[in-house]
C-alpha positions in Angstrom: -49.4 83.0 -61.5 -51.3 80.5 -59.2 -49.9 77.1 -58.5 -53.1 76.0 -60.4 -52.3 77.6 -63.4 -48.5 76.9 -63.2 -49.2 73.6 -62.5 -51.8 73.4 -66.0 -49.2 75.7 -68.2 -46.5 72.9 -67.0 -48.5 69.8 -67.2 -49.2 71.6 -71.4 -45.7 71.9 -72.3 -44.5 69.1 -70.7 -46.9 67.1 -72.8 -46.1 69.3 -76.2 -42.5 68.0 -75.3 -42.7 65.0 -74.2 -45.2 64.3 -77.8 -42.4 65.8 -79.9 -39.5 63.6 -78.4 -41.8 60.3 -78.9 -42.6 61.5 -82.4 -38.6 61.9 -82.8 -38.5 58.0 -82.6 -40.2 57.7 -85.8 -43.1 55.4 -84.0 -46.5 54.5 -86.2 -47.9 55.6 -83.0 -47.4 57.7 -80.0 -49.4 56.4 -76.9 -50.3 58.6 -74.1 -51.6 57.6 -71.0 -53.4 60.6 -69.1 -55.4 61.5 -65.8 -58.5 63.9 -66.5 -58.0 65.8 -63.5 -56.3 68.2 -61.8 -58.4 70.4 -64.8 -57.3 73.5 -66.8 -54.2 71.4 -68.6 -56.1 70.0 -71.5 -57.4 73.6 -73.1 -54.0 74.5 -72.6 -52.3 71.4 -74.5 -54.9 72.1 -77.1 -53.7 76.3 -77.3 -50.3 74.9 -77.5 -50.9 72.7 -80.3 -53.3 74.9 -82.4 -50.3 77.7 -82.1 -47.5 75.6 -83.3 -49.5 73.5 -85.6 -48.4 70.5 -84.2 -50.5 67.4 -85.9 -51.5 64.8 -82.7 -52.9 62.6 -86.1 -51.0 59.4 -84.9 -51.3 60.4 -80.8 -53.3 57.3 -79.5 -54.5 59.1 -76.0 -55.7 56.6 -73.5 -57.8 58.3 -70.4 -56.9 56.1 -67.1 -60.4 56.1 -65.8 -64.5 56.7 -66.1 -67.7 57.0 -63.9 -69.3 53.7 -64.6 -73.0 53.9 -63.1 -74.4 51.2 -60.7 -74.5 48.2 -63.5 -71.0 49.0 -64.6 -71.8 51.3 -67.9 -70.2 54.5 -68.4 -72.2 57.5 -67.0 -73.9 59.3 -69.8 -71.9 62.1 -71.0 -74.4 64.5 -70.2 -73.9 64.2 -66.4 -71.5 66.9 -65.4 -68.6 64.1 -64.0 -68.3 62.6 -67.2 -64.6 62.0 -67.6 -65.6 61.6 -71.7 -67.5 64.8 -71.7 -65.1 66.7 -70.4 -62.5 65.3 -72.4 -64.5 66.5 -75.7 -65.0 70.1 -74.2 -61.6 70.8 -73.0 -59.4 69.3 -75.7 -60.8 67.5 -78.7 -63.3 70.4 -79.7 -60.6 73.0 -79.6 -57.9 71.2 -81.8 -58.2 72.3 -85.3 -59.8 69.4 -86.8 -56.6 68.7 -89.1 -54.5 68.6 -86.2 -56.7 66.4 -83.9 -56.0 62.0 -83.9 -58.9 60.9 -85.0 -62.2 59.6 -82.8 -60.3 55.7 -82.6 -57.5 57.4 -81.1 -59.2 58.6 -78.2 -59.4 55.6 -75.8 -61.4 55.2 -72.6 -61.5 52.1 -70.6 -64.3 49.9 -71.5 -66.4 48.8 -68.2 -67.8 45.4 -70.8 -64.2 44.8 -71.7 -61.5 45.5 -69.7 -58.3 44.1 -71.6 -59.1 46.3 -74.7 -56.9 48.7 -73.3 -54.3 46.4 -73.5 -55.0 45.2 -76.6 -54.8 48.5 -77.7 -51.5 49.2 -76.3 -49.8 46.1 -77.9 -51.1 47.1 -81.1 -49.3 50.0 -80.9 -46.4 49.1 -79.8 -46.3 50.0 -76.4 -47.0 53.3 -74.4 -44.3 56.3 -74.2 -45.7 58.2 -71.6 -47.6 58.3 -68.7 -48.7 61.2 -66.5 -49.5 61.3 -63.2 -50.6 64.5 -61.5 -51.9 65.9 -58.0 -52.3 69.0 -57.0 -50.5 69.8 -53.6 
């Protein structure tokens, strides 16, 4: 297997794992805080989940960052580096639909308000995990 792969089959089950401990703790909501890249992990994490039915219904997963275009908006998703875009093609549109956390769960920062994020986080309770990856 290359390290790519490896790297995106790990980065999957680490995540299933790391959801089903969090979910363990009997929390309203499990909060996530994720890179987009290295890529290849996310259609994995959504294999993963589709084949053990696991329900990400109260995952709140918040995406660290976003192109923002010259007057600070997010890029459209329609240009290929759109963090949002790719976020929707790799993962949300392969969950089965009654596995998948609904649209309000799926969090990228906002350019016209930056403390939403933490807003978001205090509602919830706090965050459980955060991932950091590079590719070596």
């Amino acid at each position: 297997m290359a390290d790519g792969a490896a790297l995106a089959w790990h980065f999957a089950d680490t995540i299933v794992a790391e959801f089903q401990e969090a979910k363990s703790r009997a929390r309203s909501f499990i909060v996530f805080i994720v890179p987009v890249g290295p890529i290849g992990q996310f259609e994995l994490f959504a294999q993963r989940c589709n084949e053990m039915q696991i329900s990400l219904r109260d995952l709140v997963l918040i995406n660290m960052d976003e192109y923002l275009t010259a007057e600070g908006d997010y890029i459209p998703t329609s240009e290929a580096l759109s963090f949002r875009s790719h976020m929707e093609r790799a993962l949300w549109s392969r969950l089965d639909p009654a596995l998948a956390p609904p649209p309000a769960h799926r969090h990228f920062p906002d350019p016209r308000d930056p403390q939403a994020t933490n807003r978001l986080i205090e509602r919830c309770g706090g965050v459980d995990v955060t991932v950091s990856m590079k590719e070596s």
